[in-house]
C-alpha positions as a Markdown table, in Angstrom:
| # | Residue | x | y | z |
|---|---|---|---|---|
| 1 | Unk | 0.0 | 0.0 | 0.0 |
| 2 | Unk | 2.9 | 2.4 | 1.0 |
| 3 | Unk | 4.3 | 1.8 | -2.3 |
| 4 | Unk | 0.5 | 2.3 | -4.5 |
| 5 | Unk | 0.1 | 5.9 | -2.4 |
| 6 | Unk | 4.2 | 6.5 | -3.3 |
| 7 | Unk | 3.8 | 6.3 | -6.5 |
| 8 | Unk | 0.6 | 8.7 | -6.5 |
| 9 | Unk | 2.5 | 11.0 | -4.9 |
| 10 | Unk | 5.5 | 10.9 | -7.3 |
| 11 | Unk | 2.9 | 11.1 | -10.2 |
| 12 | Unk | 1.2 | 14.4 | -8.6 |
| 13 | Unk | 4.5 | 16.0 | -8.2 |
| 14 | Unk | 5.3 | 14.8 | -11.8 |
| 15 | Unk | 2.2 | 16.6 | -13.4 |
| 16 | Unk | 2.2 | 19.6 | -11.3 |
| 17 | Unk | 5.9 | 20.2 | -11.8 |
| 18 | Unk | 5.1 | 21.1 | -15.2 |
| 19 | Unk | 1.8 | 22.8 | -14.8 |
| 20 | Unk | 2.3 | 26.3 | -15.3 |
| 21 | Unk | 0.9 | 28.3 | -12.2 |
| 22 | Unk | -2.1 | 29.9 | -13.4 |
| 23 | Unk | -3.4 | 26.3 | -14.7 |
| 24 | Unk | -2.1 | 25.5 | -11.0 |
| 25 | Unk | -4.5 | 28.0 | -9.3 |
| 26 | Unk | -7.5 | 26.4 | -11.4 |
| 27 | Unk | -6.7 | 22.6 | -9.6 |
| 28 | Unk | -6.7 | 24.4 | -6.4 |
| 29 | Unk | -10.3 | 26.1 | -7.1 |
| 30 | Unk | -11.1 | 22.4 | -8.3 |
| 31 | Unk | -9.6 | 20.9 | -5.0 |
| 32 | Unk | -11.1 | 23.6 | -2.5 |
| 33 | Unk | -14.5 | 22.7 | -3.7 |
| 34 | Unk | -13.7 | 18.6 | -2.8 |
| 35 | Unk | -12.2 | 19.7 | 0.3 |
| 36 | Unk | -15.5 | 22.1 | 1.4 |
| 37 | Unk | -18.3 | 21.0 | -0.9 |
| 38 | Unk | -17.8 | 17.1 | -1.2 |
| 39 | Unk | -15.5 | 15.7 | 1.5 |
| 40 | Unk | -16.1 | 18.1 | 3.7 |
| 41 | Unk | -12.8 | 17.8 | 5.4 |
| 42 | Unk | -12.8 | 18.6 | 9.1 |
| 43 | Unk | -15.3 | 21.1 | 8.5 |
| 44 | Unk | -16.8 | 20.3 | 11.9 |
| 45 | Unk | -13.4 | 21.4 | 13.5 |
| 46 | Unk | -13.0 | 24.0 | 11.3 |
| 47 | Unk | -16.7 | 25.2 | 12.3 |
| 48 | Unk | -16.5 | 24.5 | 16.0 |
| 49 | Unk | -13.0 | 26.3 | 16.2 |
| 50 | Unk | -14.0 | 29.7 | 14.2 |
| 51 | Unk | -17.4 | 30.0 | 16.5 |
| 52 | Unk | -15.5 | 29.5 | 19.7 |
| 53 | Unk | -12.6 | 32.2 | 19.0 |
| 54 | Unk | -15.4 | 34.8 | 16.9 |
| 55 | Unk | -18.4 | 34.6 | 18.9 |
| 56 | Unk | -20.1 | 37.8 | 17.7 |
| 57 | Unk | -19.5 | 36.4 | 13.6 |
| 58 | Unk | -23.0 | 36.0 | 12.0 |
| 59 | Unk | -23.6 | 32.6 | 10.7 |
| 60 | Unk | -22.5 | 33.9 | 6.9 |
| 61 | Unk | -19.3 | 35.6 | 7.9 |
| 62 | Unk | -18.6 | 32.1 | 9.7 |
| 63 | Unk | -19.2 | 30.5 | 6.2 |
| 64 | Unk | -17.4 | 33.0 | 4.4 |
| 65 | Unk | -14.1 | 32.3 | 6.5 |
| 66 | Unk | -14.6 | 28.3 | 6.4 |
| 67 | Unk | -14.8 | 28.6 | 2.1 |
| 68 | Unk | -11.5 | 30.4 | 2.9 |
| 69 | Unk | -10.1 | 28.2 | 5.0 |
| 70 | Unk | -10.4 | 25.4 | 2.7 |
| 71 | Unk | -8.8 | 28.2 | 0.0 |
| 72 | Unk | -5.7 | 28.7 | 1.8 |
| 73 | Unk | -5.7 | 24.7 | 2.4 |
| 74 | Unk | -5.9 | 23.9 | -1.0 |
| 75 | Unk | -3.2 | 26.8 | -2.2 |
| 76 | Unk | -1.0 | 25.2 | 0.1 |
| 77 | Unk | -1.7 | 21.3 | -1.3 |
| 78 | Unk | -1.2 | 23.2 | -4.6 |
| 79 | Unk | 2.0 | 25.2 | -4.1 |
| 80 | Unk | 3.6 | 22.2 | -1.7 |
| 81 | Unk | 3.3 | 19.9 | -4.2 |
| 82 | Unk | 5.1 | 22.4 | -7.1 |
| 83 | Unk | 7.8 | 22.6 | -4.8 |
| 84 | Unk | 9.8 | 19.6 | -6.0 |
| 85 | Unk | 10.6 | 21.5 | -9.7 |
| 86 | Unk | 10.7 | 25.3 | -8.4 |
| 87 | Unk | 13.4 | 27.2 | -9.8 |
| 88 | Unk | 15.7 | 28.7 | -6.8 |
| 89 | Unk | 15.3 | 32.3 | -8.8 |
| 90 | Unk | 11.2 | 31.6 | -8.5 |
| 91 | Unk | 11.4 | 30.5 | -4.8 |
| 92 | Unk | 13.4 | 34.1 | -4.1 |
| 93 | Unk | 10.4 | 36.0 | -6.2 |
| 94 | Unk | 7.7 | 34.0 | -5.2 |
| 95 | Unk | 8.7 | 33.5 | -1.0 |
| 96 | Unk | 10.7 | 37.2 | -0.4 |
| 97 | Unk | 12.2 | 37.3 | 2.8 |
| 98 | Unk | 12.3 | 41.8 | 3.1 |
| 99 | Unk | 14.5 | 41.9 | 5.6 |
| 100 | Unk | 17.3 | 39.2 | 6.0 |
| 101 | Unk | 20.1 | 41.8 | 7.4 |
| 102 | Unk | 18.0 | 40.9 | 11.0 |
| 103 | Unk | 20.0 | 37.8 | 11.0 |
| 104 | Unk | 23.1 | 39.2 | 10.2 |
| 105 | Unk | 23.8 | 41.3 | 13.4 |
| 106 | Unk | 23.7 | 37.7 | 15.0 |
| 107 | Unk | 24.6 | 35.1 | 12.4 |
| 108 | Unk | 27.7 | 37.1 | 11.5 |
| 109 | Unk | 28.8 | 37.6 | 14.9 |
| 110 | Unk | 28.8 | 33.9 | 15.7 |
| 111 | Unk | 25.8 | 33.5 | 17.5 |
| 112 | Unk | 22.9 | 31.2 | 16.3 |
| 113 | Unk | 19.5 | 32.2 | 16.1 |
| 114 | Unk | 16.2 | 30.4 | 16.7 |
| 115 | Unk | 13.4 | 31.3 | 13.8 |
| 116 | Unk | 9.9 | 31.2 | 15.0 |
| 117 | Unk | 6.7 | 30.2 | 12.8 |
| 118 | Unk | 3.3 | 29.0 | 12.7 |
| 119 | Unk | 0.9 | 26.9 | 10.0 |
| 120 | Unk | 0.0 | 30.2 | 8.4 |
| 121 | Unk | -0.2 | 30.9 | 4.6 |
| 122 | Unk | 2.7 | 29.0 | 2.7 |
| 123 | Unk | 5.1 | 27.5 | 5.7 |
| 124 | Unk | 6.3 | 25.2 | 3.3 |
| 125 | Unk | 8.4 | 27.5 | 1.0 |
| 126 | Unk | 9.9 | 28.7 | 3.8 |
| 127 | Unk | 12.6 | 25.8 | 4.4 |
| 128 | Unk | 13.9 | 26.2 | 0.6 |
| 129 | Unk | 13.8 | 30.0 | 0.3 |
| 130 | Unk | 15.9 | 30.5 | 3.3 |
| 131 | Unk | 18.8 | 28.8 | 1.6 |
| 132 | Unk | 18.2 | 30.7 | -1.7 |
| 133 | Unk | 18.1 | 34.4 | -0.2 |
| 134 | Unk | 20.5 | 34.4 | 2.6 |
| 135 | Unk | 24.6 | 32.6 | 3.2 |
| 136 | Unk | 23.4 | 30.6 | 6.6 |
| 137 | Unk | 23.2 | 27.3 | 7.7 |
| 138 | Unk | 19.7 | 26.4 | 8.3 |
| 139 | Unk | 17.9 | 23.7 | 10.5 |
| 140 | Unk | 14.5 | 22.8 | 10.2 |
| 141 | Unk | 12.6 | 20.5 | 12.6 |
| 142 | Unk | 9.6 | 18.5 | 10.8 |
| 143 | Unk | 7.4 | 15.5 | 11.9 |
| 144 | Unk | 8.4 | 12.0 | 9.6 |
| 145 | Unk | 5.6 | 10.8 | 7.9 |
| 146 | Unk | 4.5 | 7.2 | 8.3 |
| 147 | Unk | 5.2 | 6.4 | 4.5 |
| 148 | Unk | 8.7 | 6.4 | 3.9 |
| 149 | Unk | 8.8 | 7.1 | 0.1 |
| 150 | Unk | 6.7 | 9.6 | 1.0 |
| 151 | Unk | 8.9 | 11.2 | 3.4 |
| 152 | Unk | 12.2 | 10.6 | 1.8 |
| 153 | Unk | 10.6 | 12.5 | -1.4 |
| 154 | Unk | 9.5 | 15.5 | 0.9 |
| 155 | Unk | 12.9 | 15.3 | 2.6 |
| 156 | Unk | 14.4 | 16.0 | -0.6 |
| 157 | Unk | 12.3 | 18.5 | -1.7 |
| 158 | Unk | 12.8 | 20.9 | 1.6 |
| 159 | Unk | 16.6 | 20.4 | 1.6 |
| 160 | Unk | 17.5 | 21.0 | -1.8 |
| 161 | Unk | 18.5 | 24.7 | -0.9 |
| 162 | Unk | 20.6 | 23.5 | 1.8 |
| 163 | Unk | 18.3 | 23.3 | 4.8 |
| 164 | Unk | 19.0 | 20.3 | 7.4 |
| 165 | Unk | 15.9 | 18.5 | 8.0 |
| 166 | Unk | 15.9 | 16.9 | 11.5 |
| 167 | Unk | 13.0 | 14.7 | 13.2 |
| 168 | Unk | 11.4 | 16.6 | 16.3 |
| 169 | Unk | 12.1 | 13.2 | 17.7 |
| 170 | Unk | 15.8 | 14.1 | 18.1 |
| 171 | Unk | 15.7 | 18.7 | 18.7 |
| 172 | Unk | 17.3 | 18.4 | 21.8 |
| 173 | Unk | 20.4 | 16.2 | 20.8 |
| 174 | Unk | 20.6 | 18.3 | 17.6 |
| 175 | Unk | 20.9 | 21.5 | 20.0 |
| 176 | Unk | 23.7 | 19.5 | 21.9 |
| 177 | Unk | 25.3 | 18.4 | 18.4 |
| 178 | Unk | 25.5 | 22.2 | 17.0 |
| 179 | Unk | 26.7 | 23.9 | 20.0 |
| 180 | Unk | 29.7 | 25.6 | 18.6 |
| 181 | Unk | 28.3 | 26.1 | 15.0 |
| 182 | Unk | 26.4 | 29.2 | 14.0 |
| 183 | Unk | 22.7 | 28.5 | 12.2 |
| 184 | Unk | 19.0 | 29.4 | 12.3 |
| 185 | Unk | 16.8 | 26.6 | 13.8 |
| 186 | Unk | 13.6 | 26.6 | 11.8 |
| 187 | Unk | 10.9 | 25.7 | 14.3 |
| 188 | Unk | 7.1 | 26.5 | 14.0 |
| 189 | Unk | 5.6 | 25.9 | 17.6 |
| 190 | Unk | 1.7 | 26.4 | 17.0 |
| 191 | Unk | 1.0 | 22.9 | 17.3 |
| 192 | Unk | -1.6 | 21.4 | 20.1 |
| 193 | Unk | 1.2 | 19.2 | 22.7 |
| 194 | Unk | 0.8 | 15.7 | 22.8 |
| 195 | Unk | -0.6 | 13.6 | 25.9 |
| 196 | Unk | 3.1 | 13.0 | 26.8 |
| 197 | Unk | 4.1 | 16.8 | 26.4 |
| 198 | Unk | 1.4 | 18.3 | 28.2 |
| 199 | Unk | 3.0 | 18.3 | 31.7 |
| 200 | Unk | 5.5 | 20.2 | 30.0 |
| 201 | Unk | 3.4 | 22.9 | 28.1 |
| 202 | Unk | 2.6 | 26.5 | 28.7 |
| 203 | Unk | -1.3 | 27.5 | 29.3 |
| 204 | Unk | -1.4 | 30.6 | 28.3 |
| 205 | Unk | -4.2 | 32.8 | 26.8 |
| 206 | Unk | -4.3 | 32.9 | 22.8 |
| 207 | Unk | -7.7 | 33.9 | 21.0 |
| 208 | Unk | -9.8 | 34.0 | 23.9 |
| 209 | Unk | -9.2 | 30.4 | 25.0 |
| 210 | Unk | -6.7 | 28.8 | 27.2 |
| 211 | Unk | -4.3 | 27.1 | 25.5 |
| 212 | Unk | -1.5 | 24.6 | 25.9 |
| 213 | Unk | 1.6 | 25.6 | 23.8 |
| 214 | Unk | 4.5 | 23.3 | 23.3 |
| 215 | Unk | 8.0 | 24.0 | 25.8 |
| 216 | Unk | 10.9 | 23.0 | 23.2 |
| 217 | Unk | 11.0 | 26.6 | 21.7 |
| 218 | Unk | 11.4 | 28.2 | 24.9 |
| 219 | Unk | 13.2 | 25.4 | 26.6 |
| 220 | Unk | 16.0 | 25.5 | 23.6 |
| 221 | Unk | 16.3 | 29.2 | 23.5 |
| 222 | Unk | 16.9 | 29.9 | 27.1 |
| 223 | Unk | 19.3 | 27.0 | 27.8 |
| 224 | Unk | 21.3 | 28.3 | 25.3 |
| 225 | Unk | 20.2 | 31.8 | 25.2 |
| 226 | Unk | 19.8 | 31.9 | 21.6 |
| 227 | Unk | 18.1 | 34.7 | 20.1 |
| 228 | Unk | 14.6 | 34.3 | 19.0 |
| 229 | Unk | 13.3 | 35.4 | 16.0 |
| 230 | Unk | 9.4 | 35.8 | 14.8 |
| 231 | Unk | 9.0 | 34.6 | 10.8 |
| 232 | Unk | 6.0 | 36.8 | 9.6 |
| 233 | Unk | 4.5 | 35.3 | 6.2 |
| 234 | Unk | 2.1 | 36.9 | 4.6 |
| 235 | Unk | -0.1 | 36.3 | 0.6 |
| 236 | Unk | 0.5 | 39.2 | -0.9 |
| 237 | Unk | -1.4 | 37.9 | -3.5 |
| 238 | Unk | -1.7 | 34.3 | -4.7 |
| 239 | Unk | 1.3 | 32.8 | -5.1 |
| 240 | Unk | 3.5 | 35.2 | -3.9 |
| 241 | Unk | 4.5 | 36.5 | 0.0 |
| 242 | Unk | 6.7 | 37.9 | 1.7 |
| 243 | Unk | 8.5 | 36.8 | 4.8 |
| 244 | Unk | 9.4 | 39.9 | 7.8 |
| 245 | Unk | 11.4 | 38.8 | 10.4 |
| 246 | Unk | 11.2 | 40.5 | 14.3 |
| 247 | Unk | 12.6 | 40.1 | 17.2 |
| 248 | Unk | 11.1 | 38.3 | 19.9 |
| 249 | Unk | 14.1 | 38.8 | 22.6 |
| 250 | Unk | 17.7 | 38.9 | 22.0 |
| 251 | Unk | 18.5 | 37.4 | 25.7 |
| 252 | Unk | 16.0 | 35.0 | 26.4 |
| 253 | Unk | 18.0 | 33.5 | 29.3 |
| 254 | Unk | 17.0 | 36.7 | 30.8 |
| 255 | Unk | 13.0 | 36.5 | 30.5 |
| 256 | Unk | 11.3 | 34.7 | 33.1 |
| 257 | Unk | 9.9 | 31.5 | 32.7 |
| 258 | Unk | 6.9 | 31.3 | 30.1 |
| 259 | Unk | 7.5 | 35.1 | 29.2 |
| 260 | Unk | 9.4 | 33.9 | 25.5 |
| 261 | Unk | 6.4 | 31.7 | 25.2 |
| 262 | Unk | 3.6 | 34.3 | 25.7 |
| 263 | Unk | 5.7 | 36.7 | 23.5 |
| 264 | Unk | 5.2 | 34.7 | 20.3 |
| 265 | Unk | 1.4 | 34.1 | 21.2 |
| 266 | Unk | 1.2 | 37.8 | 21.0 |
| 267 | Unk | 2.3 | 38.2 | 17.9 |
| 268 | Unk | 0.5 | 35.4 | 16.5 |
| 269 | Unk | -2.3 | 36.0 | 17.9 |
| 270 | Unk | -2.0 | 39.8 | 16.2 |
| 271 | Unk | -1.4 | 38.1 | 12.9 |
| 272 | Unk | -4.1 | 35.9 | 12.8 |
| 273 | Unk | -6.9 | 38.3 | 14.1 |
| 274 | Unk | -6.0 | 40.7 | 11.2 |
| 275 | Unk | -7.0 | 37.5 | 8.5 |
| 276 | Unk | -8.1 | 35.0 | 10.4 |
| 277 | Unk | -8.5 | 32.5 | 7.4 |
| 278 | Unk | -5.1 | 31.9 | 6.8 |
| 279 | Unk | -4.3 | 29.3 | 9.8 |
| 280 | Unk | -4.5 | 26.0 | 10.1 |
| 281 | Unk | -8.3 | 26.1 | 11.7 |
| 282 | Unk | -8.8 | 22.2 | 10.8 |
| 283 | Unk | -6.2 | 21.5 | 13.7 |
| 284 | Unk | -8.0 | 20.2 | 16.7 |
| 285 | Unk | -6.1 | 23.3 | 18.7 |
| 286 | Unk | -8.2 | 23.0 | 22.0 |
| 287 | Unk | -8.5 | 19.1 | 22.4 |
| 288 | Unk | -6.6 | 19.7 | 25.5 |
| 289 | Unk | -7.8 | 22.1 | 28.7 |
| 290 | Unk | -6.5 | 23.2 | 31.6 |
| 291 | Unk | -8.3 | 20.0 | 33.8 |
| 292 | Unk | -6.1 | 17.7 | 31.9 |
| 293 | Unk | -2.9 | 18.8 | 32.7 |
């Protein structure tokens, strides 16, 4: 079976990898409407997740953002997917980063950097237009997936620009292992913690609910008081963003415990109040509360 869904996957990447974009965008349209209209993908997740952080929406501006949830999901199937065959001088057009000299007061002084991101807009470009735009050595923390020619293919793709792709199974030995070499670890920490990780996590308030919010980012940072820096992507239209980078804290060994944490929920939070239908909503973000700790 792992080798029948492989070679579906290869095939995808095969005829999307010549598809020009604006034939692209039309298999999007085509896939948002299986997603929303047919499938109905998590649309009770997505549903139950919009009305509990916008209360006061009307029942049509809750529709509205669903249909462009499932947009944003399907851009993102669509532009993942044409990743494999991107040229390095479309990645740089198509993913600009506007301000990359933020990393140079650190990177060129000898001091690595932690880069800070959530499941917003295209996350996936990210790992392959870091390498293309700036000199740095880059390491990015992703989740294996259960088929292995699947994963080795998306491995590949996300390194191809030079990016290190590491399990999350093994951050904190790769923290130990690059000790005395300057990079920028590539970490998006939005995700819900797992059963085990919970004891760990921060509860902290994040679009009007309280939420659990994974340790390692803040854990990392302040053990080896790395700076932290937020990566801002945003659609400037379809198919093309840009990518601002901010400072979260330069001397996170400094902040108090949880402070780091609640800093980047800020400026998410910011981010995704301004348009809302470019996160991740079909994540089951509050399967966890505060009585399960």
């Amino acid at each position: 079976m792992n080798v029948i869904f492989g070679g579906l996957f290869y095939f995808f990447i095969a005829i999307i990898g010549i598809t020009p974009f604006f034939i692209l965008y039309l298999f999007s349209d085509f896939t948002r409407i299986i997603l929303g209209n047919w499938i109905k993908y998590r649309q009770k997740v997505i549903q139950s997740n919009l009305k509990r952080v916008f209360p006061d929406k009307r029942e049509s501006e809750i529709n509205e953002l669903i249909k462009l949830t499932y947009q944003n999901l399907a851009d993102n199937l669509a532009e993942s997917l044409k990743t494999f065959t991107l040229r390095k001088s479309t990645i740089a057009k198509r993913h600009t980063i506007l301000n990359p000299e933020l990393l140079d007061k650190y990177l060129q002084n000898g001091q690595s950097v932690i880069g800070v991101t959530a499941h917003y807009n295209n996350w996936e470009w990210g790992s392959v237009s870091a390498g293309v735009q700036t000199p740095y050595r880059y390491i990015a923390f992703y989740k294996p997936i259960r088929n292995k020619i699947i994963n080795k293919a998306i491995l590949k793709s996300r390194s191809r620009c030079g990016t290190e792709l590491v399990s999350i199974y093994e951050t904190s030995k790769t923290f130990e292992a690059n000790k005395n070499k300057p990079c920028v670890y590539l970490m998006a920490a939005d995700q819900s913690p797992s059963d085990k990780q919970l004891k760990h996590a921060y509860w902290i308030d994040f679009l009007g609910q309280r939420t659990a919010f994974l340790h390692g980012m803040e854990k990392h940072a302040k053990a080896n008081n790395y700076p932290v820096i937020y990566i801002n992507i945003q659609r400037i239209k379809r198919g093309f963003y840009t990518v601002e980078l901010s400072d979260l804290c330069s001397n996170p060994s400094a902040l108090k415990d949880g402070e780091l944490t609640k800093r980047y929920v800020k400026k998410l939070e910011e981010i995704i109040i301004a348009k809302p239908e470019n996160w991740l909503w079909s994540h089951k973000r509050w399967k966890h509360s505060p009585e399960t700790k």
